[in-house]
N, CA and C of each residue as an Amber inpcrd file, in Angstrom:
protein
   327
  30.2270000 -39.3800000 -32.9110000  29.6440000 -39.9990000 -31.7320000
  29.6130000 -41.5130000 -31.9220000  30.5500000 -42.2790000 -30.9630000
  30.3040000 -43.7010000 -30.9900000  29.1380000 -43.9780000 -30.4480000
  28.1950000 -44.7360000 -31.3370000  27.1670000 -45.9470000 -31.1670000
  27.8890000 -47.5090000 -30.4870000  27.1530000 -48.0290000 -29.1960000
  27.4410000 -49.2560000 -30.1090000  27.0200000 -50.0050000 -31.1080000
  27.3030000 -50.9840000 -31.2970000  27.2170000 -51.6310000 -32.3530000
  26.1530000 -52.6630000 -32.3560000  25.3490000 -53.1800000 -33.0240000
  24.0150000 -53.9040000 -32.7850000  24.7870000 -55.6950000 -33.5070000
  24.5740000 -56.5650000 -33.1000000  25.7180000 -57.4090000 -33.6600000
  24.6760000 -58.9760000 -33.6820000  24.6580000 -59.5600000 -35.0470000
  23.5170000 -60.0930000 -35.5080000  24.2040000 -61.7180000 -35.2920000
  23.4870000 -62.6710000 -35.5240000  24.5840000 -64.0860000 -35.5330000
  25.1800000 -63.4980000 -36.9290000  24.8430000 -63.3170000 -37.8550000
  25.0550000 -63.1670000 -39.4070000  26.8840000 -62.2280000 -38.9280000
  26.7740000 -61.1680000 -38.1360000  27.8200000 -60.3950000 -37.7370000
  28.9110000 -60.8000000 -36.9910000  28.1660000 -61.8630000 -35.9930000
  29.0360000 -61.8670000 -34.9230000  30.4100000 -62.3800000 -34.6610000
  31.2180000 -63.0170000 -35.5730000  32.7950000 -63.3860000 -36.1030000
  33.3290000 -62.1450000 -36.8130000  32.9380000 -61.5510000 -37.1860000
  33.3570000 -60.1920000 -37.8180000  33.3070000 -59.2510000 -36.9310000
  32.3450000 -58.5040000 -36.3900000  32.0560000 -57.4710000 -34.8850000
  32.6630000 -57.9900000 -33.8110000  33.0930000 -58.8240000 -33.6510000
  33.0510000 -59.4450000 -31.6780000  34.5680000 -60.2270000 -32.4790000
  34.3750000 -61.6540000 -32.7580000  35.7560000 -62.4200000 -32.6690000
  36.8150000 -62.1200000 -33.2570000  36.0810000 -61.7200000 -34.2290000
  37.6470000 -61.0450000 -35.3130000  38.2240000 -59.5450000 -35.0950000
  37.6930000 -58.6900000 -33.9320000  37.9790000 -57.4300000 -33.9900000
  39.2370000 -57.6030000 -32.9900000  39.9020000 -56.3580000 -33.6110000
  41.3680000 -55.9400000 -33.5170000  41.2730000 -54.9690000 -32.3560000
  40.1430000 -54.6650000 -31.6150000  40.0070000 -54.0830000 -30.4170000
  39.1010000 -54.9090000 -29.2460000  39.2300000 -55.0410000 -27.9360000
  39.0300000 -55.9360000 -27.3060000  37.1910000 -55.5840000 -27.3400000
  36.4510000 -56.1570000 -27.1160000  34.9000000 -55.8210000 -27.2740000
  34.2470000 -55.6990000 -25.9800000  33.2080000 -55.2470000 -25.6490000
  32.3610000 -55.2000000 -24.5060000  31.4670000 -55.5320000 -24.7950000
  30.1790000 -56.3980000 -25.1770000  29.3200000 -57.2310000 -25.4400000
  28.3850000 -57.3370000 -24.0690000  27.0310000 -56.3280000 -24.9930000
  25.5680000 -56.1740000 -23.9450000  25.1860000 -57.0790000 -24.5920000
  24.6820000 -58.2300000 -23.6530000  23.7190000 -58.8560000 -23.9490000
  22.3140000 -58.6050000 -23.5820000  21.1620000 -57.9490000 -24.2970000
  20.0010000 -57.4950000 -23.8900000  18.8100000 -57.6460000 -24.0800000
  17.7300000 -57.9180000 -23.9280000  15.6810000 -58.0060000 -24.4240000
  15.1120000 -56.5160000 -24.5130000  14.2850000 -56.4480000 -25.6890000
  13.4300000 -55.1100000 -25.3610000  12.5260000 -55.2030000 -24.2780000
  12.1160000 -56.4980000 -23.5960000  11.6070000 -56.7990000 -22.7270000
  12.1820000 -56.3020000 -21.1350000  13.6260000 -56.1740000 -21.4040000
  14.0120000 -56.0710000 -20.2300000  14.3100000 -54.5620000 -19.4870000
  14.1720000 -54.6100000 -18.2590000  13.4600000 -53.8120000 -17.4140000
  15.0580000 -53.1130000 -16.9760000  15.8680000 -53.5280000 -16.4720000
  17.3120000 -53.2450000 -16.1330000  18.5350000 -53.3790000 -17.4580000
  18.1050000 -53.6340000 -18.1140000  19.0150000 -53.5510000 -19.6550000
  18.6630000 -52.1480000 -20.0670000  17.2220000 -51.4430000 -19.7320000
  16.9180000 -50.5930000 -20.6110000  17.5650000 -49.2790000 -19.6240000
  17.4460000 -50.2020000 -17.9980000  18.3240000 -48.9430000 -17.2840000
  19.8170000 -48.9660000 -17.1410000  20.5110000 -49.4340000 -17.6300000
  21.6330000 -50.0090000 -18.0580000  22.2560000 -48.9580000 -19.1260000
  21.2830000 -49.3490000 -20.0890000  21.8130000 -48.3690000 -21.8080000
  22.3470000 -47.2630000 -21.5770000  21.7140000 -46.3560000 -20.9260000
  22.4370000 -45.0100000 -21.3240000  23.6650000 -44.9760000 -20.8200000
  23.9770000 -45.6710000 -19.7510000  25.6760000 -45.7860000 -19.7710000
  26.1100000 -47.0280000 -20.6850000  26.0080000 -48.1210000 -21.0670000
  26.5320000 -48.5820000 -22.6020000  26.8980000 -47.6070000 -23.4510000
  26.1240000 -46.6510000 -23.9180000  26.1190000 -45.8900000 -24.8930000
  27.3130000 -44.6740000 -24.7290000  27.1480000 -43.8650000 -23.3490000
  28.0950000 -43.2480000 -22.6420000  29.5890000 -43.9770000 -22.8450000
  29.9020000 -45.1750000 -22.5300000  31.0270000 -45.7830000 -22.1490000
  31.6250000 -45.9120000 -23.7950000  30.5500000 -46.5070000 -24.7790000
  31.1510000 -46.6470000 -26.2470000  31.6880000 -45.6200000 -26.6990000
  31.1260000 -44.2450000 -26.1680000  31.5410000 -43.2260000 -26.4840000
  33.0860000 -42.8040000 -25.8980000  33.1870000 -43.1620000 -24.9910000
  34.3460000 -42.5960000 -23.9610000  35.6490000 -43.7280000 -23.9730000
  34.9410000 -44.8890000 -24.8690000  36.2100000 -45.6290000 -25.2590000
  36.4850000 -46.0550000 -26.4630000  35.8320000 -44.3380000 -27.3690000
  36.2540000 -44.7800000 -28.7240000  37.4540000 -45.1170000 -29.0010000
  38.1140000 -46.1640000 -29.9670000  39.6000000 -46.7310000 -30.1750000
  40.3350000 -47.1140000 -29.1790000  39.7870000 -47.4030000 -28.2560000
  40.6090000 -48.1920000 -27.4340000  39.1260000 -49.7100000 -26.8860000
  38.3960000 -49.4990000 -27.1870000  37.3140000 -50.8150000 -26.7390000
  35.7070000 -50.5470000 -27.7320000  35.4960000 -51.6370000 -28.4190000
  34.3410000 -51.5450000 -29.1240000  33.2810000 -52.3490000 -28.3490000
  31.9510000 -51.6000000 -28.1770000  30.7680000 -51.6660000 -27.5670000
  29.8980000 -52.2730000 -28.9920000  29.4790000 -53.7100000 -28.3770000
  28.4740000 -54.5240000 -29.0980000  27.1330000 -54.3670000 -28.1710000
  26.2100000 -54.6070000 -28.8590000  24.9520000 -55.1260000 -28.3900000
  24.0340000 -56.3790000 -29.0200000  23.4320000 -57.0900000 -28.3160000
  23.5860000 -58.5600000 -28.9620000  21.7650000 -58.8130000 -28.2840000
  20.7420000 -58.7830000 -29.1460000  19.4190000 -58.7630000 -28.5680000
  19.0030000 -60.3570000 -28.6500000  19.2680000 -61.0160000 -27.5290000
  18.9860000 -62.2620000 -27.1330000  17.5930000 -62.8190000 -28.0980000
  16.8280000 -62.0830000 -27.8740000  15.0580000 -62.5710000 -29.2690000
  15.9490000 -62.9840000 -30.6360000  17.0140000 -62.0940000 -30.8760000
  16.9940000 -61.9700000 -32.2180000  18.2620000 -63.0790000 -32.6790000
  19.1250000 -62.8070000 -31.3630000  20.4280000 -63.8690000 -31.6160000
  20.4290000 -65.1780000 -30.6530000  19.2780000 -66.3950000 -30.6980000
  19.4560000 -66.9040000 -29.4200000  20.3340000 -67.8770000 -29.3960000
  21.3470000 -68.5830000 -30.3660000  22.4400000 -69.0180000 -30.8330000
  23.6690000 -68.6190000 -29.8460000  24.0200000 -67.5020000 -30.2390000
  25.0370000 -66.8080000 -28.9930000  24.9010000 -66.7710000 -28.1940000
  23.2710000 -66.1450000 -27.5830000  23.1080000 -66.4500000 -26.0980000
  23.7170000 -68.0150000 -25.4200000  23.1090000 -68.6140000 -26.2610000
  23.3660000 -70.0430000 -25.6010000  24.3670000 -70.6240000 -25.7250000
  25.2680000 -70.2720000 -26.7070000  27.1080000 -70.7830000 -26.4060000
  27.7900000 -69.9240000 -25.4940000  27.2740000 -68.5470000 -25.1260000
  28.1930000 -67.9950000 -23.4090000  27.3650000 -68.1730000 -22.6980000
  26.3640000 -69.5320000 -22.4170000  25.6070000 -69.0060000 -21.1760000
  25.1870000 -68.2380000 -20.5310000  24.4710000 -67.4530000 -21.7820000
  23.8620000 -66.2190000 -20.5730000  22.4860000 -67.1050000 -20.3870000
  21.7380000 -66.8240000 -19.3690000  20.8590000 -67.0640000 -18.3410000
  20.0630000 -66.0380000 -18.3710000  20.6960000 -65.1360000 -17.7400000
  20.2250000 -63.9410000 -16.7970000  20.6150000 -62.4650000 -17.9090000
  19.6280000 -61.4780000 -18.1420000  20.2860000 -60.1610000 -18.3380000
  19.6680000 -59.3720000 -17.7150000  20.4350000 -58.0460000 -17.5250000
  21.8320000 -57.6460000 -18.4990000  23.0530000 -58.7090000 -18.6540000
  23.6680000 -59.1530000 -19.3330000  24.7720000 -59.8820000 -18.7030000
  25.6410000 -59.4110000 -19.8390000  26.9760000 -58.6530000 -19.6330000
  28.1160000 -58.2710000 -20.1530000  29.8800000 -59.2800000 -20.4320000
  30.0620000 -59.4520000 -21.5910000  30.9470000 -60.1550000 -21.5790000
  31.9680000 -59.8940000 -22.2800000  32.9300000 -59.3640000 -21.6640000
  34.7020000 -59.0390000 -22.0220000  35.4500000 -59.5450000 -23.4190000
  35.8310000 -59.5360000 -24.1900000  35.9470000 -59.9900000 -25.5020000
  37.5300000 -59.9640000 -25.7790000  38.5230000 -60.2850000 -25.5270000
  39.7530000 -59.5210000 -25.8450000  40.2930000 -60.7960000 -26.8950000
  41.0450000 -60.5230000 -27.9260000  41.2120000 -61.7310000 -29.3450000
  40.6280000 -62.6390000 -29.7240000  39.1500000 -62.6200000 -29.4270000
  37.9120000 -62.9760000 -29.5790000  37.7990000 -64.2390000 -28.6610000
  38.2870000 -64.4650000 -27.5570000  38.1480000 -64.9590000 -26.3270000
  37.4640000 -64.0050000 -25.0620000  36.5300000 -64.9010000 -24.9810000
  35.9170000 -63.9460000 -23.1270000  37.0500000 -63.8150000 -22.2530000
  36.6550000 -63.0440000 -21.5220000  38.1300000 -62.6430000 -20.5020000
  37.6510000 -62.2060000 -19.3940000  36.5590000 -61.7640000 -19.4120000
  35.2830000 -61.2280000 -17.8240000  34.0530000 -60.9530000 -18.3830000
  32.9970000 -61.3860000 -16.8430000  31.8110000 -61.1280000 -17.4880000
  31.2260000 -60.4050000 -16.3280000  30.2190000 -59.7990000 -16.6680000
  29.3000000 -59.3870000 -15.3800000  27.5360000 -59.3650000 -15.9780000
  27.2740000 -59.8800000 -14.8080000  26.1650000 -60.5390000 -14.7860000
  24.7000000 -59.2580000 -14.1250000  23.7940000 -58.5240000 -14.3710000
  23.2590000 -57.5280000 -13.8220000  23.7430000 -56.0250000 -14.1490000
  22.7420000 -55.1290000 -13.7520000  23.0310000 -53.7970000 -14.1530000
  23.8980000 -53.2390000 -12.7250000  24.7810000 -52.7170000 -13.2910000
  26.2460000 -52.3560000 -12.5440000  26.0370000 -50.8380000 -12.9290000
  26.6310000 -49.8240000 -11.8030000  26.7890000 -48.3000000 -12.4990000
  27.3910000 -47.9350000 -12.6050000  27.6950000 -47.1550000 -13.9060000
  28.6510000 -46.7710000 -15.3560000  29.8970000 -46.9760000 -14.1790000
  30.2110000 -46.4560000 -12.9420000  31.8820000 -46.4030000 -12.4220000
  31.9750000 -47.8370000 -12.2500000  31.3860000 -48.7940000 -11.6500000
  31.5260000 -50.2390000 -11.8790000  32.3660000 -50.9730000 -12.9800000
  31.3820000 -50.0300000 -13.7690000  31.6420000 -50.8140000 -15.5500000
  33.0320000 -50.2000000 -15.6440000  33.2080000 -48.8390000 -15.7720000
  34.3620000 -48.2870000 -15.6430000  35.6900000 -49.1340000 -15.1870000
  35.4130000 -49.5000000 -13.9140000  36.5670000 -50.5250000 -13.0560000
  36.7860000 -51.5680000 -13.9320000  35.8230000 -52.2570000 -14.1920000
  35.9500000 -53.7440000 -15.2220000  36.5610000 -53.0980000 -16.1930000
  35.9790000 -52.6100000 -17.0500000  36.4490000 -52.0460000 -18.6560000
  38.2870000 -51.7670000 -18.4290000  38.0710000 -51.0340000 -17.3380000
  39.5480000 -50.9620000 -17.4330000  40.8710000 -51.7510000 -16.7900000
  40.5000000 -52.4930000 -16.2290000  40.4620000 -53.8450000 -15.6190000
  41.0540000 -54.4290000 -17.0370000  39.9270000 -55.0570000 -17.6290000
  40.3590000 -55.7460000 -18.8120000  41.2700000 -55.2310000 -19.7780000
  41.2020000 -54.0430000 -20.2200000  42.1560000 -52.7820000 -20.6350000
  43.3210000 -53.1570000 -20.4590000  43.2940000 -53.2570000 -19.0460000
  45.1160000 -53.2160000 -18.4640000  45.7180000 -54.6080000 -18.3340000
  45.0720000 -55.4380000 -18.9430000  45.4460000 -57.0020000 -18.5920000
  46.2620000 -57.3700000 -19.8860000
């Protein structure tokens, strides 16, 4: 069962920039109210795109470094990862077929 992946500053050139599969990167708060309704499709989707797309999660309290070099603002906010360049982002909780469209969207690019 794919997890995603919990991805620390200490991690994040190794998990996210340097990976050899394009990434999907939650940016999220335990605070937050629509991240937490969000997850169970994160978790769903990591699963359903094992080896072909790796699912990060990136807890803004803990990493606020990263937050603030992609401008996130606002979460949930999701950001596309492909040779450790962003490539799409989405901003808010979207449902799982949404994410679906993007994910594969980026997939096919």
């Amino acid at each position: 069962m794919a997890e995603p992946i919990n991805v620390s500053e200490s991690s994040w050139d190794e998990e996210v920039i340097n990976s050899d599969l394009p990434v999907m990167v939650d940016f999220w708060a335990e605070w937050c109210g629509p991240c937490k309704m969000i997850a169970p499709a994160i978790h769903d989707l990591a699963e359903e795109y094992t080896g072909k797309m790796n699912v990060a999660k990136v807890d803004i309290d803990n990493a606020p470094n990263i937050a603030m070099k992609y401008g996130i603002r606002s979460i949930p906010a999701l950001i596309f990862f492909k040779d450790g360049q962003p490539v799409d982002q989405v901003v808010g909780a979207l449902p799982k077929g949404a994410l679906k469209k993007r994910i594969d969207s980026v997939l096919g690019s």
